[in-house]
mmCIF file as gemmi writes it, N, C-alpha and C atoms, coordinates in Angstrom:
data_model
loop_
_atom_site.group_PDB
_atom_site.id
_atom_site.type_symbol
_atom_site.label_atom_id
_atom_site.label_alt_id
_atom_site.label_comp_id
_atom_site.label_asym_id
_atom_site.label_entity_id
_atom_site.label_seq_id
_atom_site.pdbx_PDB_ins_code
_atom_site.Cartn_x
_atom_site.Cartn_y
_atom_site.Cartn_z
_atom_site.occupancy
_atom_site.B_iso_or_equiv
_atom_site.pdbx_formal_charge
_atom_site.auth_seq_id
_atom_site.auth_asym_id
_atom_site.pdbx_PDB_model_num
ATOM 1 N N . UNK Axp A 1 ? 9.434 -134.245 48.566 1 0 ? 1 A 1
ATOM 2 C CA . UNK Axp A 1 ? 9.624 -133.652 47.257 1 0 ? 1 A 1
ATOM 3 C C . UNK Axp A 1 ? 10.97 -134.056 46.66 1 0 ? 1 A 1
ATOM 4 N N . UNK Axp A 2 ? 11.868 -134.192 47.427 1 0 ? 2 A 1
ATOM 5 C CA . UNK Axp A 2 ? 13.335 -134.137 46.973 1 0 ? 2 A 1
ATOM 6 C C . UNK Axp A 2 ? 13.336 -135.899 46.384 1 0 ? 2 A 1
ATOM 7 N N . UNK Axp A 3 ? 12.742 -136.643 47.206 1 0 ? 3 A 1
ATOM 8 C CA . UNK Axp A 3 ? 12.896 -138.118 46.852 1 0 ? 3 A 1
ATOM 9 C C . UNK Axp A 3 ? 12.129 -138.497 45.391 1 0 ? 3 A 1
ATOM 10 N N . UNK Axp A 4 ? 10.995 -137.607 45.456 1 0 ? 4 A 1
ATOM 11 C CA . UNK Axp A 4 ? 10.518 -137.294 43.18 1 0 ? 4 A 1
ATOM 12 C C . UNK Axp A 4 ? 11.612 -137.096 42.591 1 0 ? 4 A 1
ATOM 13 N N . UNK Axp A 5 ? 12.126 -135.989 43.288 1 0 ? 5 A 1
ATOM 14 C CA . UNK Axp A 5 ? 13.139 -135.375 41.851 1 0 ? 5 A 1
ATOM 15 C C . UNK Axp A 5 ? 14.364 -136.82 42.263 1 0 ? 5 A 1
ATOM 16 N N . UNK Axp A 6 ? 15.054 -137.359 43.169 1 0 ? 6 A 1
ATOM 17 C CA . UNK Axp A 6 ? 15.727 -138.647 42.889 1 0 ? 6 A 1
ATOM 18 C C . UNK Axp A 6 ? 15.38 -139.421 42.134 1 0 ? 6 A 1
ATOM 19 N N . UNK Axp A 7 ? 13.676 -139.672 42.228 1 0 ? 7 A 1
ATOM 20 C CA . UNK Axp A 7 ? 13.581 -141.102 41.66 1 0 ? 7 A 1
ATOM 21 C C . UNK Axp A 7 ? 13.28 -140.554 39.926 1 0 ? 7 A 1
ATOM 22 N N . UNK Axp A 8 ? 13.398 -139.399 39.752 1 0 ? 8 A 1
ATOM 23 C CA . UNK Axp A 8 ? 13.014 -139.051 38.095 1 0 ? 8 A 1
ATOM 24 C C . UNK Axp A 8 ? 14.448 -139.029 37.412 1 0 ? 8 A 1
ATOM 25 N N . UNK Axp A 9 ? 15.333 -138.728 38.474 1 0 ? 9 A 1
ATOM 26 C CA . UNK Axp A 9 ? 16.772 -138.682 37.799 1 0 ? 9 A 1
ATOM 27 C C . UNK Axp A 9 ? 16.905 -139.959 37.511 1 0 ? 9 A 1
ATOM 28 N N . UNK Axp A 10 ? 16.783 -141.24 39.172 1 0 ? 10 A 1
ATOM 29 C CA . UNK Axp A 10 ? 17.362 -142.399 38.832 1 0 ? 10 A 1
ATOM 30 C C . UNK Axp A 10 ? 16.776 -142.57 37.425 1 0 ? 10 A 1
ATOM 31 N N . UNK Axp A 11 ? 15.738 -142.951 37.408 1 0 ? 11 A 1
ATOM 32 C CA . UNK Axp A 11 ? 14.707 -143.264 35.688 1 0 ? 11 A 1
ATOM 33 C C . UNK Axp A 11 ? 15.527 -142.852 34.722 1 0 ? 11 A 1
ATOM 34 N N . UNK Axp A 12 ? 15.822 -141.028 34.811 1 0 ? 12 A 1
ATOM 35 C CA . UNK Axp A 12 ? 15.986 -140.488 33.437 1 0 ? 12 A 1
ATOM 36 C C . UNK Axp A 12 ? 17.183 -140.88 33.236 1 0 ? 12 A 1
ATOM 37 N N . UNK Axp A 13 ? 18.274 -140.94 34.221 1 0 ? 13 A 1
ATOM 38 C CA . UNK Axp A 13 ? 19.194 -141.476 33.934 1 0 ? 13 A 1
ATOM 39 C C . UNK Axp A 13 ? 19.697 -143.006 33.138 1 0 ? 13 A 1
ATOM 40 N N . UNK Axp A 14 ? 19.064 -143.973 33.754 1 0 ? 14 A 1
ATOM 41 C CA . UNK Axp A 14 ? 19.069 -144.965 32.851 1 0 ? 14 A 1
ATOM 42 C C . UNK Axp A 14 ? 18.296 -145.064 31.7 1 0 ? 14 A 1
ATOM 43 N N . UNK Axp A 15 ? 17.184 -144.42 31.407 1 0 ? 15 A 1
ATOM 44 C CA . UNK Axp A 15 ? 16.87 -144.528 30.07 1 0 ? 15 A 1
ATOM 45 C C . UNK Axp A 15 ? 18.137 -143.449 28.996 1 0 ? 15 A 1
ATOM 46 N N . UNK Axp A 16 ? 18.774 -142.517 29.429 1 0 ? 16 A 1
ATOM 47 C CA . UNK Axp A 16 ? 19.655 -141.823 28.769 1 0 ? 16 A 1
ATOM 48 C C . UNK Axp A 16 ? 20.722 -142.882 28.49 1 0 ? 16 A 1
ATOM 49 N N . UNK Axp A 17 ? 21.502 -143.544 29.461 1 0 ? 17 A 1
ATOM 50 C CA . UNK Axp A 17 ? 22.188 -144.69 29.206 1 0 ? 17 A 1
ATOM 51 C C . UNK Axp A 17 ? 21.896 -145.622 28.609 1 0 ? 17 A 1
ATOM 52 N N . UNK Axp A 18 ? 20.605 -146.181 28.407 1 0 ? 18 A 1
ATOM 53 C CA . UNK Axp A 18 ? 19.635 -147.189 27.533 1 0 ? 18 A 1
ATOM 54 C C . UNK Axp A 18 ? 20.245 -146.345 25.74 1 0 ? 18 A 1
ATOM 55 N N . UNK Axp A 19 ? 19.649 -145.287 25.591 1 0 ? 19 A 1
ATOM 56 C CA . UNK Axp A 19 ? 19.909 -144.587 23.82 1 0 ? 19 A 1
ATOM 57 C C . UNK Axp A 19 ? 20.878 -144.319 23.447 1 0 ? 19 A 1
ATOM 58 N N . UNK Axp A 20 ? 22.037 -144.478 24.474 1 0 ? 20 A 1
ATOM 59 C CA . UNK Axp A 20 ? 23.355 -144.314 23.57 1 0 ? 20 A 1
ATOM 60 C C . UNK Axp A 20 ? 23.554 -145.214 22.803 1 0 ? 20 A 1
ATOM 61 N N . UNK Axp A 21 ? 24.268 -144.422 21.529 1 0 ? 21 A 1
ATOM 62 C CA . UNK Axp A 21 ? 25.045 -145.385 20.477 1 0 ? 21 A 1
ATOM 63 C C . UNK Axp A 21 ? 26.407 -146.438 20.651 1 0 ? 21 A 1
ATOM 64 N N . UNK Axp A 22 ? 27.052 -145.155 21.326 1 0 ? 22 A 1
ATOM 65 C CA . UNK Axp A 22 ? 28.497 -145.383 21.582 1 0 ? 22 A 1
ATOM 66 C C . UNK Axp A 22 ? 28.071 -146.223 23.483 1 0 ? 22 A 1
ATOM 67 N N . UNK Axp A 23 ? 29.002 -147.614 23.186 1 0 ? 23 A 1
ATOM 68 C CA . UNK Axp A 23 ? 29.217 -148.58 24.575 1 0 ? 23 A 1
ATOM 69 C C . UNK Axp A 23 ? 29.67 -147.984 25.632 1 0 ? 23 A 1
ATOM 70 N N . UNK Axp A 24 ? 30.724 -147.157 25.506 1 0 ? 24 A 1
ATOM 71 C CA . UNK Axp A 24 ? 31.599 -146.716 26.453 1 0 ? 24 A 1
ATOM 72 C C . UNK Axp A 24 ? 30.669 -145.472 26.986 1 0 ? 24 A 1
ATOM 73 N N . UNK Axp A 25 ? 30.569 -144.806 26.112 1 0 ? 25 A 1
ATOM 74 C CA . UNK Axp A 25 ? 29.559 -143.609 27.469 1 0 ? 25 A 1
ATOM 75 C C . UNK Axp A 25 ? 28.774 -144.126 27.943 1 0 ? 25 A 1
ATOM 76 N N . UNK Axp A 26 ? 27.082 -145.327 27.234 1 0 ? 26 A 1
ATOM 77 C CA . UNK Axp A 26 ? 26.685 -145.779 28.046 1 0 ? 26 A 1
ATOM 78 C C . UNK Axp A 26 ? 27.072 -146.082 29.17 1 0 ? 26 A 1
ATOM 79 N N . UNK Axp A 27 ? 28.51 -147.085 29.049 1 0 ? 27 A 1
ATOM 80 C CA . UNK Axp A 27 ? 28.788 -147.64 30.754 1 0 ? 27 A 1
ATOM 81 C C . UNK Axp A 27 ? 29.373 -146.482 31.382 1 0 ? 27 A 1
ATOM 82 N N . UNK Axp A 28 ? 29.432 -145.602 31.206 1 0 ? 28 A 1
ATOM 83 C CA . UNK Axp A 28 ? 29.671 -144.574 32.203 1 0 ? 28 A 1
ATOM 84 C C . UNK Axp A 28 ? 28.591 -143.94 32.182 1 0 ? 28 A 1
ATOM 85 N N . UNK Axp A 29 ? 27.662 -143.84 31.835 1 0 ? 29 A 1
ATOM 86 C CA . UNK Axp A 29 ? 26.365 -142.898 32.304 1 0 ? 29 A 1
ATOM 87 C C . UNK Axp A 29 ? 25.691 -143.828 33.264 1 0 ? 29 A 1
ATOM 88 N N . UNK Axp A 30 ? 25.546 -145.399 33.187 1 0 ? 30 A 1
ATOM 89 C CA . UNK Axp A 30 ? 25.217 -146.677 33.883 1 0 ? 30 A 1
ATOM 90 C C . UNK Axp A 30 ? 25.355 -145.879 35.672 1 0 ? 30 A 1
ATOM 91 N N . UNK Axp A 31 ? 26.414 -145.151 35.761 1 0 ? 31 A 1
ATOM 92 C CA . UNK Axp A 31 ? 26.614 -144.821 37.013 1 0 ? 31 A 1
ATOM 93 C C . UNK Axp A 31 ? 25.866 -143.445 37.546 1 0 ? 31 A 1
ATOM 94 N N . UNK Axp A 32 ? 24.643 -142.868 36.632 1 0 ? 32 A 1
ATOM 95 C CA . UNK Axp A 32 ? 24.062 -141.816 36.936 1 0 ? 32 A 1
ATOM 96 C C . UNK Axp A 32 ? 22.884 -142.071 38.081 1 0 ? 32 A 1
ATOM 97 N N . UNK Axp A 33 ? 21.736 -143.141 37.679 1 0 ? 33 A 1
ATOM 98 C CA . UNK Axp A 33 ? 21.008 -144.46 38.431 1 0 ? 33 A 1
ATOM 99 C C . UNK Axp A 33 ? 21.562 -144.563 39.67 1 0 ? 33 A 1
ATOM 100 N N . UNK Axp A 34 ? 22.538 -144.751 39.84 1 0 ? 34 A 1
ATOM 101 C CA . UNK Axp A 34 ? 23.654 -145.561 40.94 1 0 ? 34 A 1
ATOM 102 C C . UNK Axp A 34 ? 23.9 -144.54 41.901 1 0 ? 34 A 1
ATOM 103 N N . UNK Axp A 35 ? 24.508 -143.344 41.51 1 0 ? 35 A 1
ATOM 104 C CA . UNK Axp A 35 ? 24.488 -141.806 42.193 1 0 ? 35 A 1
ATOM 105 C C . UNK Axp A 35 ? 22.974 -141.649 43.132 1 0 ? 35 A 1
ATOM 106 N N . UNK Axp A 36 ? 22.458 -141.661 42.315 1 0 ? 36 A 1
ATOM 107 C CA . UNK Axp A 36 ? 20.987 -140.678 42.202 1 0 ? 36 A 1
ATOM 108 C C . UNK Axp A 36 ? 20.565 -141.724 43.402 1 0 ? 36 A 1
ATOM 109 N N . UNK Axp A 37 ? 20.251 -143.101 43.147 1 0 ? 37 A 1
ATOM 110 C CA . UNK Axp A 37 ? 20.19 -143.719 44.583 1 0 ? 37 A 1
ATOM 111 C C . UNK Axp A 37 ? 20.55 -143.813 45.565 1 0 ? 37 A 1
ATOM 112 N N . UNK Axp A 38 ? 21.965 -143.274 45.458 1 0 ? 38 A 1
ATOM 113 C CA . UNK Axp A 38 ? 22.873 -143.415 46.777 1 0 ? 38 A 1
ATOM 114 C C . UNK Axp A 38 ? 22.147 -142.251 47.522 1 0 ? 38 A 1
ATOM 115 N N . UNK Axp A 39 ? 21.62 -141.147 46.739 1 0 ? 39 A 1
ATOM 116 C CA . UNK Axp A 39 ? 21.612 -139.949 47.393 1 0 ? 39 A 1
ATOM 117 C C . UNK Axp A 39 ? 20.265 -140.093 47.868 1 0 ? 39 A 1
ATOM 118 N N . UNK Axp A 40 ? 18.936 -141.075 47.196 1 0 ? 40 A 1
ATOM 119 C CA . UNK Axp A 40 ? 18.159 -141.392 47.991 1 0 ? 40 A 1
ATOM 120 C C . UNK Axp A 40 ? 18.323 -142.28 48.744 1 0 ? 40 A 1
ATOM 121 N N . UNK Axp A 41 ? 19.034 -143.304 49.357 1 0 ? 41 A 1
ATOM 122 C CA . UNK Axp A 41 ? 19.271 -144.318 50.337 1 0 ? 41 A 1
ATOM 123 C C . UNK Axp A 41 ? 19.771 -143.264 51.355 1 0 ? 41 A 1
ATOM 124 N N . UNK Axp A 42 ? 20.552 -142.078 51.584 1 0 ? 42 A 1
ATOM 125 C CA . UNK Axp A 42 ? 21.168 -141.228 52.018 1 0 ? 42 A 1
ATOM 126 C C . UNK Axp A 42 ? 20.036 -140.254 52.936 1 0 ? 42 A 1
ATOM 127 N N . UNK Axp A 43 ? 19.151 -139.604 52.031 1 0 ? 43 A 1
ATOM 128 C CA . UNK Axp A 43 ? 17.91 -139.141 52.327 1 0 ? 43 A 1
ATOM 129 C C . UNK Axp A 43 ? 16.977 -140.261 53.206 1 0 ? 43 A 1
ATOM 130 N N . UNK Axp A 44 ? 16.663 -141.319 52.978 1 0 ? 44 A 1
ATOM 131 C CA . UNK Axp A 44 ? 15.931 -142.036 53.409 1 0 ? 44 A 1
ATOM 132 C C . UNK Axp A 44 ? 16.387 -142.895 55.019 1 0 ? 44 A 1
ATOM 133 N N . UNK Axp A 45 ? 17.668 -141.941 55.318 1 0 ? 45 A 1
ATOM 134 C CA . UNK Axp A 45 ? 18.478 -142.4 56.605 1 0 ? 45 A 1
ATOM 135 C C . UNK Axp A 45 ? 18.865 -143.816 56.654 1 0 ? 45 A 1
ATOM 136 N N . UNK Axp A 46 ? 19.25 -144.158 55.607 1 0 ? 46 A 1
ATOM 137 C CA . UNK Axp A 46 ? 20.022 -145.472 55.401 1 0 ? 46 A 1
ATOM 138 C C . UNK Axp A 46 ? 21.639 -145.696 54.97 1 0 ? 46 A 1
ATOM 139 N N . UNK Axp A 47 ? 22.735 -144.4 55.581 1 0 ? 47 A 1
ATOM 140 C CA . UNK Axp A 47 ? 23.552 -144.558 55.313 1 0 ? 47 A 1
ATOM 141 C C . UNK Axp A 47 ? 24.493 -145.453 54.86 1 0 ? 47 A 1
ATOM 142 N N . UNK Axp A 48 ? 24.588 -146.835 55.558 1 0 ? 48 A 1
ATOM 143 C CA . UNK Axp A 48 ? 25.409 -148.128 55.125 1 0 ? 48 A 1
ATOM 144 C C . UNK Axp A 48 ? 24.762 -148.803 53.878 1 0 ? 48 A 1
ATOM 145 N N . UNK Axp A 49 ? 23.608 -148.35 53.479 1 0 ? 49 A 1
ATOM 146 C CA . UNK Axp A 49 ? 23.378 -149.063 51.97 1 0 ? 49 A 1
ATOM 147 C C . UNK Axp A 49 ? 23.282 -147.397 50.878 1 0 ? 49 A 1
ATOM 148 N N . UNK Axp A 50 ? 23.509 -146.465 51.421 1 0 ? 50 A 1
ATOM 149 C CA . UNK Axp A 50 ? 24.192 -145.314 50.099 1 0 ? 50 A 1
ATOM 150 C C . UNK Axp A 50 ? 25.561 -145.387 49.997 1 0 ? 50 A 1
ATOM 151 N N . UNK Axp A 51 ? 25.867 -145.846 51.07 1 0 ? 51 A 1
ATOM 152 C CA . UNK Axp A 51 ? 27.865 -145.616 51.139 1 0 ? 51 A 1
ATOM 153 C C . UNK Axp A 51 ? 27.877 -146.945 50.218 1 0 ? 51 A 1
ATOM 154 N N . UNK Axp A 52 ? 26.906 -148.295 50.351 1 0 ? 52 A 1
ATOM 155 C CA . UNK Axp A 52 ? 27.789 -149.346 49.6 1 0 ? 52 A 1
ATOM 156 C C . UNK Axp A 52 ? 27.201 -149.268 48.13 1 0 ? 52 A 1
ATOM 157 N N . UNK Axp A 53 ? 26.088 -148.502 47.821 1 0 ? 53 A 1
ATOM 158 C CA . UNK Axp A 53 ? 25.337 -148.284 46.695 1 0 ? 53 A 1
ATOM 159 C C . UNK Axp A 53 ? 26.102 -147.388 45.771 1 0 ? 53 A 1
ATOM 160 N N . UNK Axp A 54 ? 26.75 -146.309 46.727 1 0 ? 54 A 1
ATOM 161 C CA . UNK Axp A 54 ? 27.583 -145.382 45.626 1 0 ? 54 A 1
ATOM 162 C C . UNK Axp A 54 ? 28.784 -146.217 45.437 1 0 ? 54 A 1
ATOM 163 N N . UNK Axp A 55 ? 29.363 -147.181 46.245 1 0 ? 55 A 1
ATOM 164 C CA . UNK Axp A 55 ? 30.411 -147.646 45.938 1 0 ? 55 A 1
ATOM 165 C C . UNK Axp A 55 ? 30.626 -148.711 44.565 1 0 ? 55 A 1
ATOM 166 N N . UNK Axp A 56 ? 29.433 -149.43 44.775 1 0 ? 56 A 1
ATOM 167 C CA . UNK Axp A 56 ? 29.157 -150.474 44.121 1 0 ? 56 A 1
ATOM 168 C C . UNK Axp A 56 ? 28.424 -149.963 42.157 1 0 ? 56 A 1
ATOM 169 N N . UNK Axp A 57 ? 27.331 -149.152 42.888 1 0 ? 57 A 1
ATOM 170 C CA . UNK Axp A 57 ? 26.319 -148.502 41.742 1 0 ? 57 A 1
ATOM 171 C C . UNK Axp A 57 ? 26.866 -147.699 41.264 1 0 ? 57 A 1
ATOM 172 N N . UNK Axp A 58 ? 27.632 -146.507 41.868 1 0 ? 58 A 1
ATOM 173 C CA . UNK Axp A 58 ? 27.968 -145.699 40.951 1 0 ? 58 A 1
ATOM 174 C C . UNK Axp A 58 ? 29.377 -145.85 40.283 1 0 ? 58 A 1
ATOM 175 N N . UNK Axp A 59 ? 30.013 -146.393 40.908 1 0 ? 59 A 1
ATOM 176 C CA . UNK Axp A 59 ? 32.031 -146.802 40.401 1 0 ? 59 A 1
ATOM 177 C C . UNK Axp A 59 ? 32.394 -148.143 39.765 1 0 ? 59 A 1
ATOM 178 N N . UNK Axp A 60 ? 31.851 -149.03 40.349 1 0 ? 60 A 1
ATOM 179 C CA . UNK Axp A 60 ? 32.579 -150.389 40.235 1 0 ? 60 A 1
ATOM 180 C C . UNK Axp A 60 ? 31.568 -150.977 38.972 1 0 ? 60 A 1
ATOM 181 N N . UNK Axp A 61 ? 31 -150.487 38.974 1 0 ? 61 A 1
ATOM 182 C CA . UNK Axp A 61 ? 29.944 -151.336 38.031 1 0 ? 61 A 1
ATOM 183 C C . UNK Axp A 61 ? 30.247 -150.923 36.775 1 0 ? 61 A 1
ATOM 184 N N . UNK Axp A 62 ? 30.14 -149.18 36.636 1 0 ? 62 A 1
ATOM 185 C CA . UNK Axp A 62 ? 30.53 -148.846 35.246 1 0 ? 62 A 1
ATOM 186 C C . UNK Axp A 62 ? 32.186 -148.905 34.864 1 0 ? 62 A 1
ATOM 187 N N . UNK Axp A 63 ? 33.172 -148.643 35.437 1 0 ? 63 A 1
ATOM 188 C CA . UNK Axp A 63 ? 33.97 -149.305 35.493 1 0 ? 63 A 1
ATOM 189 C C . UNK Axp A 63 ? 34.524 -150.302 34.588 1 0 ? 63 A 1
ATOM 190 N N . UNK Axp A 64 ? 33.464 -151.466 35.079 1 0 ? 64 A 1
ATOM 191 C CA . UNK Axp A 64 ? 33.828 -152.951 34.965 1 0 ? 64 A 1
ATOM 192 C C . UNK Axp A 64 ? 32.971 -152.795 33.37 1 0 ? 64 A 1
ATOM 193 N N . UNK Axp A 65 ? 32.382 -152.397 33.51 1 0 ? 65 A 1
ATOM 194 C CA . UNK Axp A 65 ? 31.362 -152.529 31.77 1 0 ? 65 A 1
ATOM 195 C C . UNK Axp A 65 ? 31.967 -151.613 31.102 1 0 ? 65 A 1
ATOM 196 N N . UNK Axp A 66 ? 33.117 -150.509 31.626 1 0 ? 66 A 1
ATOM 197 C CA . UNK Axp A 66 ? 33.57 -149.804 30.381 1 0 ? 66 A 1
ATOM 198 C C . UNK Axp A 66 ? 34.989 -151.018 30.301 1 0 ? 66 A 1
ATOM 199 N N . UNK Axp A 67 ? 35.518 -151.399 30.8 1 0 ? 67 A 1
ATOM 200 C CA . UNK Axp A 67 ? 36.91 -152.619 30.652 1 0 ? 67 A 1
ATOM 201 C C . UNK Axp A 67 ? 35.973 -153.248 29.825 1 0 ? 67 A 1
ATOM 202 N N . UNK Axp A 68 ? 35.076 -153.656 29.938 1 0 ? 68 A 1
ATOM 203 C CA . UNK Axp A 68 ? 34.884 -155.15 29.284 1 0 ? 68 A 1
ATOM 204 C C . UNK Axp A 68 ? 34.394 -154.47 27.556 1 0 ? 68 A 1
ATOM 205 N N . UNK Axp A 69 ? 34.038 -153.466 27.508 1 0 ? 69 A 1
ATOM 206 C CA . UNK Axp A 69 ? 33.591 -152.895 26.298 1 0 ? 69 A 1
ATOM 207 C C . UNK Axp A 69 ? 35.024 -152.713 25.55 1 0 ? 69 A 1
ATOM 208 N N . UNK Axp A 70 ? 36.12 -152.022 26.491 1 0 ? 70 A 1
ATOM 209 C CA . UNK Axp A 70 ? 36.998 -151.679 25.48 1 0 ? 70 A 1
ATOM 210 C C . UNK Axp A 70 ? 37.763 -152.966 25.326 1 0 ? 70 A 1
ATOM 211 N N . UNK Axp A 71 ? 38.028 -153.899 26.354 1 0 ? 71 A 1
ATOM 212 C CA . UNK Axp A 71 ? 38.238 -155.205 25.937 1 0 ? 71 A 1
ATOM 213 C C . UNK Axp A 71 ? 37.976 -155.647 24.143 1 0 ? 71 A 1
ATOM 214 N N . UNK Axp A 72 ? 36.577 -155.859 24.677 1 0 ? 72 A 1
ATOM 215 C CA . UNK Axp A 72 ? 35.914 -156.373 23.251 1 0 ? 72 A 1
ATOM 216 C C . UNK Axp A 72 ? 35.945 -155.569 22.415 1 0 ? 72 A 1
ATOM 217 N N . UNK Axp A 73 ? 36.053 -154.543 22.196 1 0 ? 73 A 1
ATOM 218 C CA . UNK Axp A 73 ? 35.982 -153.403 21.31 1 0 ? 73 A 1
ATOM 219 C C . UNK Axp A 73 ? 37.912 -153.724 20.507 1 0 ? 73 A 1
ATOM 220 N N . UNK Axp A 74 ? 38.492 -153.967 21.062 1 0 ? 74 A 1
ATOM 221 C CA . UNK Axp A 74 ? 39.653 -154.159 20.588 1 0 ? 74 A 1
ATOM 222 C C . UNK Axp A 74 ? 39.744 -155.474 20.001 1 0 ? 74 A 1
ATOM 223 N N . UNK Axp A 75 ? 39.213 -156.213 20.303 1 0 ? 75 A 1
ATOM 224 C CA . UNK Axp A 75 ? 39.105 -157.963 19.753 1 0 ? 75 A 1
ATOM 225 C C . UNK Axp A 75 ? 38.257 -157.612 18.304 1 0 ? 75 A 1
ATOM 226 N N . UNK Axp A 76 ? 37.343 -156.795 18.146 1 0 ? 76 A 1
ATOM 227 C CA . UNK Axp A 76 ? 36.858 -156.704 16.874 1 0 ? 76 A 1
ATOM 228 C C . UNK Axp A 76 ? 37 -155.923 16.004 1 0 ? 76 A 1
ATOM 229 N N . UNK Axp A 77 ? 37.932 -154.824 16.773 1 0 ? 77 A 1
ATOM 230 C CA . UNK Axp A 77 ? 38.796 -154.562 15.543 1 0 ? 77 A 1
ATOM 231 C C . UNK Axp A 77 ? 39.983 -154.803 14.853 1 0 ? 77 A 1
ATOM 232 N N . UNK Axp A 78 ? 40.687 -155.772 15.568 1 0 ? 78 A 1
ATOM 233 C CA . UNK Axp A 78 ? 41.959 -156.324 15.031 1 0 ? 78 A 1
ATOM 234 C C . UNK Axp A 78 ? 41.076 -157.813 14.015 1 0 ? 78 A 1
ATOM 235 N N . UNK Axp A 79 ? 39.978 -158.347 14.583 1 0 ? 79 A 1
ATOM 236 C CA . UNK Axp A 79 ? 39.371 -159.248 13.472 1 0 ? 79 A 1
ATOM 237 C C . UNK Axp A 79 ? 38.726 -158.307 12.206 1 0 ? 79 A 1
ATOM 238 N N . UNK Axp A 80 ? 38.479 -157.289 12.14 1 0 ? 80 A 1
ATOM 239 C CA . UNK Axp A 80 ? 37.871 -156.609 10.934 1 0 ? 80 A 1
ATOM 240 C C . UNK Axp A 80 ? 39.185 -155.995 10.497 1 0 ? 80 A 1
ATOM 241 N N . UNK Axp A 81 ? 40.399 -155.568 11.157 1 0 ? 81 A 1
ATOM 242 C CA . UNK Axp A 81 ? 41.291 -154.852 10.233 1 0 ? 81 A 1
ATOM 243 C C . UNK Axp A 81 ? 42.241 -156.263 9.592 1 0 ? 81 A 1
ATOM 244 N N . UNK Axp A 82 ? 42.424 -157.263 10.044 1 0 ? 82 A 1
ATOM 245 C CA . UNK Axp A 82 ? 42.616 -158.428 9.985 1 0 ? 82 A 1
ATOM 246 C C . UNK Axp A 82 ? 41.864 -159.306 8.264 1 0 ? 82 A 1
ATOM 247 N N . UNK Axp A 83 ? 41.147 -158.819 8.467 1 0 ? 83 A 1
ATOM 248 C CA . UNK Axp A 83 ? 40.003 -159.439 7.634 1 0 ? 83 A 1
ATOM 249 C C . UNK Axp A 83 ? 40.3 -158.505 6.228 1 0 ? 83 A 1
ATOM 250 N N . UNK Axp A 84 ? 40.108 -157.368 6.893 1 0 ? 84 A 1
ATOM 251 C CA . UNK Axp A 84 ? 40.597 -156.24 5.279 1 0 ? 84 A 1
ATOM 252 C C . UNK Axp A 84 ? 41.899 -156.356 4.448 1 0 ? 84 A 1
ATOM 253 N N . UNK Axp A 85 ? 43.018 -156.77 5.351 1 0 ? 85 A 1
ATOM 254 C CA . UNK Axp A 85 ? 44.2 -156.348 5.467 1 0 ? 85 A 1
ATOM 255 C C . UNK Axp A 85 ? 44.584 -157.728 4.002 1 0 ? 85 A 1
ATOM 256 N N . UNK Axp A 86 ? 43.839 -158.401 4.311 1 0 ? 86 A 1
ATOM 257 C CA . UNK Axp A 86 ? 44.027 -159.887 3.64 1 0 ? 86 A 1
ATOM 258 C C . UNK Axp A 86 ? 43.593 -160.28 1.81 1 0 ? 86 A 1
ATOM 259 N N . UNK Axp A 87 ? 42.854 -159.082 1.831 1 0 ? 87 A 1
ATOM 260 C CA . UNK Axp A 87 ? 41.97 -159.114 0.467 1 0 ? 87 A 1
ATOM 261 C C . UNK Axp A 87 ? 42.722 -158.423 -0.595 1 0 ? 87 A 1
């Protein structure tokens, strides 16, 4: 029973991360999926792939996609305030 309710979170979770507007919460919700598996790899007596699943799935990944969002997120707004600033 418990491994349903995992695998409905993993799902619901990434489709919730799928409808965001805003980049940055997506990549931090990206790590809800990532959780939710660890805790079934965990359940399923596979400790060394939940320990590297939460490490990997739930931290490092969103993480790295929220840097790279606010990265870019700053590159396009110095080209649009850039762009205004000029007219």
């Amino acid at each position: 029973m418990i491994e349903y309710i995992l695998m409905i979170t993993t799902i619901g979770g990434a489709i919730i991360a799928l409808m965001q507007k805003d980049l940055l919460k997506a990549a931090i919700l990206t790590g809800i999926p990532g959780a939710s598996l660890a805790f079934l790899y965990q359940y399923l007596m596979a400790p060394d792939v939940a320990l590297t699943q939460a490490i990997v799935g739930s931290a490092i990944v969103p993480v790295f996609i929220a840097l790279a969002v606010k990265k870019t997120r700053r590159v396009v707004e110095s080209k649009e305030s850039g762009e205004s600033g000029g007219k």
